[in-house]
C-alpha positions as CSV (number, residue, x, y, z in Angstrom):
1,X,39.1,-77.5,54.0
2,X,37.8,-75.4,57.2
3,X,37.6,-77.0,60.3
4,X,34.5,-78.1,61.4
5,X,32.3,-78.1,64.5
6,X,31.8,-80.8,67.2
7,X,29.3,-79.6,69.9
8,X,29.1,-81.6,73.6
9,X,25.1,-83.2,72.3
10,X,26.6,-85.7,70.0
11,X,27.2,-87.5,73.5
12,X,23.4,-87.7,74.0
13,X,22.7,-87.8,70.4
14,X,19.9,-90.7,69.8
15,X,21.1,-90.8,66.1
16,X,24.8,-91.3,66.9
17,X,24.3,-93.6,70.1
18,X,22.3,-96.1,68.0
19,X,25.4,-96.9,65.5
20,X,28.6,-98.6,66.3
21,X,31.9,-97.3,67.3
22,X,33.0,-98.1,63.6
23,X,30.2,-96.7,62.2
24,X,30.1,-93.3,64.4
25,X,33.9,-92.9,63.5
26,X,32.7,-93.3,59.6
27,X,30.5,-90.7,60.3
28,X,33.2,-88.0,61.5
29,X,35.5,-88.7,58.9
30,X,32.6,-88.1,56.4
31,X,32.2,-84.8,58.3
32,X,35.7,-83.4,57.5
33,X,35.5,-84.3,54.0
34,X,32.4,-82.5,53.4
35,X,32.1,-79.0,51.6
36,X,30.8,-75.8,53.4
37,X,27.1,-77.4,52.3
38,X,27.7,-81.2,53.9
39,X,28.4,-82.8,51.1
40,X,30.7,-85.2,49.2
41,X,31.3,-87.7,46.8
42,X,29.6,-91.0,48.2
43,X,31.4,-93.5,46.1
44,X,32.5,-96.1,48.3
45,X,36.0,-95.8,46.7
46,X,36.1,-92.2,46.7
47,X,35.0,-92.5,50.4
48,X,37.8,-95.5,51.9
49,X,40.6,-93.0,50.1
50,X,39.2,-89.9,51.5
51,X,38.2,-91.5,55.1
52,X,40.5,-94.0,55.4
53,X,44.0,-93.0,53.5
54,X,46.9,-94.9,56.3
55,X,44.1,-98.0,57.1
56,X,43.2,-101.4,55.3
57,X,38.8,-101.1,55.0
58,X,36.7,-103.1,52.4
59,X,34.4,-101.4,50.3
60,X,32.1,-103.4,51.5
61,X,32.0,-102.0,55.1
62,X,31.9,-98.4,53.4
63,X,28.5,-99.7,52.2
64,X,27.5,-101.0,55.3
65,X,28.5,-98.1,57.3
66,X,27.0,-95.9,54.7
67,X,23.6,-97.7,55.0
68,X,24.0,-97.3,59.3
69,X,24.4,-93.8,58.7
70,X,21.3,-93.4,56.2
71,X,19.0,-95.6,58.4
72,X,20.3,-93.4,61.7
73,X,18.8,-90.4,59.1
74,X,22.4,-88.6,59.0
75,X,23.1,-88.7,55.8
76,X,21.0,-89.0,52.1
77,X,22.2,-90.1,49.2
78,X,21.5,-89.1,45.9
79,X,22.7,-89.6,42.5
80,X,23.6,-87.3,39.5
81,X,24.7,-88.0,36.3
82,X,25.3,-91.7,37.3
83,X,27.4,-90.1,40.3
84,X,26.9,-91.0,43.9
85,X,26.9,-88.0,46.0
86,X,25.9,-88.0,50.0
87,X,24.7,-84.9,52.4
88,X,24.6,-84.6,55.9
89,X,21.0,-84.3,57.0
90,X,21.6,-81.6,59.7
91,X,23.9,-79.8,58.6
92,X,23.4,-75.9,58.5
93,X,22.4,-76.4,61.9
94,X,25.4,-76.8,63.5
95,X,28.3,-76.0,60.7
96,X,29.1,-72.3,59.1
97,X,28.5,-72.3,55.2
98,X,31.2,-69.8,53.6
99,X,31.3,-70.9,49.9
100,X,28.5,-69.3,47.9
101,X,27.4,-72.6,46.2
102,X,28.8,-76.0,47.1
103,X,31.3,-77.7,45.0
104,X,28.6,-80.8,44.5
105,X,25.6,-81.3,42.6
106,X,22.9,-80.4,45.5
107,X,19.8,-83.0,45.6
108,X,17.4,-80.0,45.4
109,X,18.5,-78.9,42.0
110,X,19.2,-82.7,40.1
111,X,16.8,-84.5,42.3
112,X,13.3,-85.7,41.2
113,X,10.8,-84.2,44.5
114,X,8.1,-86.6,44.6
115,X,6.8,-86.0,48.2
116,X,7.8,-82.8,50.0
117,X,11.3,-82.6,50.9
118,X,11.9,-86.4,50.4
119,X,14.5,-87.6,48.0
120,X,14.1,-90.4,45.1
121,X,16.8,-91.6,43.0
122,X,16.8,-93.2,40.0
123,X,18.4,-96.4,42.1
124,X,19.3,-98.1,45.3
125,X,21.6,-95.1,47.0
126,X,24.0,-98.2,48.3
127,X,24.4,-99.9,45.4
128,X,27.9,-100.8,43.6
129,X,28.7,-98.2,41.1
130,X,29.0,-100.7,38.2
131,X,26.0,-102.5,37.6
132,X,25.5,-104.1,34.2
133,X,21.6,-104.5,34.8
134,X,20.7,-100.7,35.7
135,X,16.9,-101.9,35.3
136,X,16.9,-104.0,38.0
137,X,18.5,-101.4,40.5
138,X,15.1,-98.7,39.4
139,X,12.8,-101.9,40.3
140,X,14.6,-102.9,43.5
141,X,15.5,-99.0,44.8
142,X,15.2,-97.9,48.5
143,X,14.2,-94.3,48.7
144,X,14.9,-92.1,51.5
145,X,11.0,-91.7,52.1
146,X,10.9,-95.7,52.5
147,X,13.8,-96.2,54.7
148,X,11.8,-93.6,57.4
149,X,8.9,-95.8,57.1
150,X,10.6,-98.9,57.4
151,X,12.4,-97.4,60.4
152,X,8.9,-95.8,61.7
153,X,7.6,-99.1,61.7
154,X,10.0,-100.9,63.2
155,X,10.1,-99.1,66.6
156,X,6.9,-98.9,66.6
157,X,6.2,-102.7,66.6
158,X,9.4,-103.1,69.1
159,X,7.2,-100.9,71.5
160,X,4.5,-103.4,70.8
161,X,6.8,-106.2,71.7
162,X,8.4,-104.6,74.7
163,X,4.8,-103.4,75.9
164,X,4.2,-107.5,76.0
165,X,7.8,-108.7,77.0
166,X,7.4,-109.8,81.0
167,X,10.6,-108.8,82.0
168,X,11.9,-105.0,81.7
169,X,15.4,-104.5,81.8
170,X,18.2,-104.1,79.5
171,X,15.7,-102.0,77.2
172,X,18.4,-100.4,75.1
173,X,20.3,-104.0,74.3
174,X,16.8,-105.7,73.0
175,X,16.2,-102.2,70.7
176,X,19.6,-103.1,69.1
177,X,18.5,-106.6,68.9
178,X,14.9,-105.5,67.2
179,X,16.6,-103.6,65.1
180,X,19.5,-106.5,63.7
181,X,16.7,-108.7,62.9
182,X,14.6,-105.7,61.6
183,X,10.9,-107.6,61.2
184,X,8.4,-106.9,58.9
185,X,4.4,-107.2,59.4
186,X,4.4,-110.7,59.3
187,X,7.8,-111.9,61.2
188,X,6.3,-109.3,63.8
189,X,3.7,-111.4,64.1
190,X,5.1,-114.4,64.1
191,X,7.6,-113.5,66.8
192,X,4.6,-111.8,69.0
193,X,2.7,-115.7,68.3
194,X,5.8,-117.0,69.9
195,X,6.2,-114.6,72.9
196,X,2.6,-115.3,73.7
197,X,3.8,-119.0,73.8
198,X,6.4,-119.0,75.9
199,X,4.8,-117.1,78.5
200,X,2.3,-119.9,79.1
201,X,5.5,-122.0,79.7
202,X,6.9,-123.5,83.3
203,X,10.7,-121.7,83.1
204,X,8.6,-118.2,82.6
205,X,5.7,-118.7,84.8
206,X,8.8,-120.1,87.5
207,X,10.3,-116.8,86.9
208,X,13.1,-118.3,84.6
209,X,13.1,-115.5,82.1
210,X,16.0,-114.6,79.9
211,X,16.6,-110.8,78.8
212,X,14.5,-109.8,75.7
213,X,17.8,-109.4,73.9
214,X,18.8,-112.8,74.6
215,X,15.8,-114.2,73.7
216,X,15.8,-112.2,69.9
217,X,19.1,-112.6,69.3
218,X,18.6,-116.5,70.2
219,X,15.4,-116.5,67.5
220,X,13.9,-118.0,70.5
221,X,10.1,-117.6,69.2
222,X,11.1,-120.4,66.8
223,X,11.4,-122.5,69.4
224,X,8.7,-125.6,70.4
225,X,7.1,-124.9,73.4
226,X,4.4,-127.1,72.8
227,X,6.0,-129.7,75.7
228,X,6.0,-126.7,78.0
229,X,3.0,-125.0,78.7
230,X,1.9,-124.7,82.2
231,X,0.2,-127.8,83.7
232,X,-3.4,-126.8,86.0
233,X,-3.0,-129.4,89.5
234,X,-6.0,-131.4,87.9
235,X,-3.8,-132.0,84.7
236,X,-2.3,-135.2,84.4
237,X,1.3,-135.8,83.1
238,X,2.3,-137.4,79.7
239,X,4.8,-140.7,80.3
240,X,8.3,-138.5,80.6
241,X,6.8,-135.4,80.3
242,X,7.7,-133.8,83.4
243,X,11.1,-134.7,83.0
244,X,11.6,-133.7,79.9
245,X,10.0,-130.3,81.7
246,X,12.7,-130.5,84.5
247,X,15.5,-130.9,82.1
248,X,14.5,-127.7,80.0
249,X,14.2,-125.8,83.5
250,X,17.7,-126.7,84.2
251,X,19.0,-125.6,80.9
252,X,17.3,-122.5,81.0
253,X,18.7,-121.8,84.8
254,X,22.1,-122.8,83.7
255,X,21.9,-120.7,80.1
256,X,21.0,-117.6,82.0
257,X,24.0,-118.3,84.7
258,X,21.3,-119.7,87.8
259,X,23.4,-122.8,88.3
């Protein structure tokens, strides 16, 4: 197997810093295994033995690193003759090809082309390789093409979200955080129904505000703030109201280390 190239950008690389140590090791030890045209046999089992020969790894994180690495668009995965097989995306652009043809079935020659250069398989590219219901796996596929527009969408309604978010810092951590919960139309909406909430409360307008990555990861727009919204100096107090108000301002200063 030649050796392959590492170039000083995968340090800045916005594909590479978005996965986890784990899964941007994956990624390297994928690159080694590859043929002079970036690809290899994406079994999970062929992949742990090929990856992973002196260490102890489920196939189950092969899967889930594989599906970090397809959503970061570094690698697609196609199948052939029932075969999984997996290329790296950018490959000729930074590796020397000096086989004439690659010792893999190449997507562009066994691959149904349904929109331009996009890939779609006859099922889901991370799936086990037995299945005894292959029908379901054509009904519940994800194609490359849908993955992008999933992904599209998703930073684009974290920009929406950040856009509205109060407090600005830490912008990298609540991406991450966007991205784990990874919200459709309506849990977008839902979630932005609850920011607009909480901003009417007393701990935010106070100033109390935790870091948007605290605040996803803690599912916070499920909260109640009903009890909380901000009282006008004509409003009158409930009986207990205000202290249940005072309590949840010293929680909130004590969760976010005020106290």
């Amino acid at each position: 197997m030649p050796n392959r190239i590492l170039k000083e950008s995968i340090c800045t690389s916005d594909n590479l810093n978005n996965l986890t140590p784990q899964e941007e090791i994956f990624f390297y030890r994928i690159m080694v295994n590859c043929d002079d045209y970036g690809i290899t046999d994406a079994r999970s089992k062929i992949l742990k033995a090929k990856c992973f020969p002196l260490k102890e790894v489920k196939d189950s994180d092969i899967e889930k690193w594989l599906m970090a690495l397809i959503n970061a668009d570094l690698v697609m995965v196609y199948e052939v003759s029932g075969k999984r097989y997996l290329k790296m995306t950018t490959w000729e652009n930074h590796q020397q090809i000096r086989a004439k043809r690659s010792k893999y079935p190449t997507p562009d020659n066994h691959c149904n082309h349904l929109i331009a250069d996009d890939i779609k398989c006859p099922r889901n590219p991370i799936q086990s390789e037995s299945n005894p219901n292959p029908n379901s796996s054509r009904d519940n596929h994800v194609t490359v093409t849908q993955q992008k527009e999933n992904k599209k969408y998703i930073y684009t309604a974290f920009e929406e979200f950040w856009t509205a978010y109060p407090k600005k810092v830490a912008k990298q951590d609540a991406t991450k955080a966007w991205e784990k919960i990874g919200p459709d139309a309506e849990l977008t909406k839902t979630i932005m129904q609850g920011l607009g909430k909480v901003k009417q409360s007393r701990q935010w307008t106070e100033g109390f505000i935790p870091n948007a990555s605290t605040w996803l990861n803690g599912r916070r727009w499920e909260d109640d703030y009903t009890l909380t919204l901000v009282k006008s100096e004509s409003s009158e107090w409930e009986p207990g109201e205000k202290e249940r108000l005072m309590d949840e301002i010293a929680r909130a200063k004590k969760g976010m280390g005020l106290q």
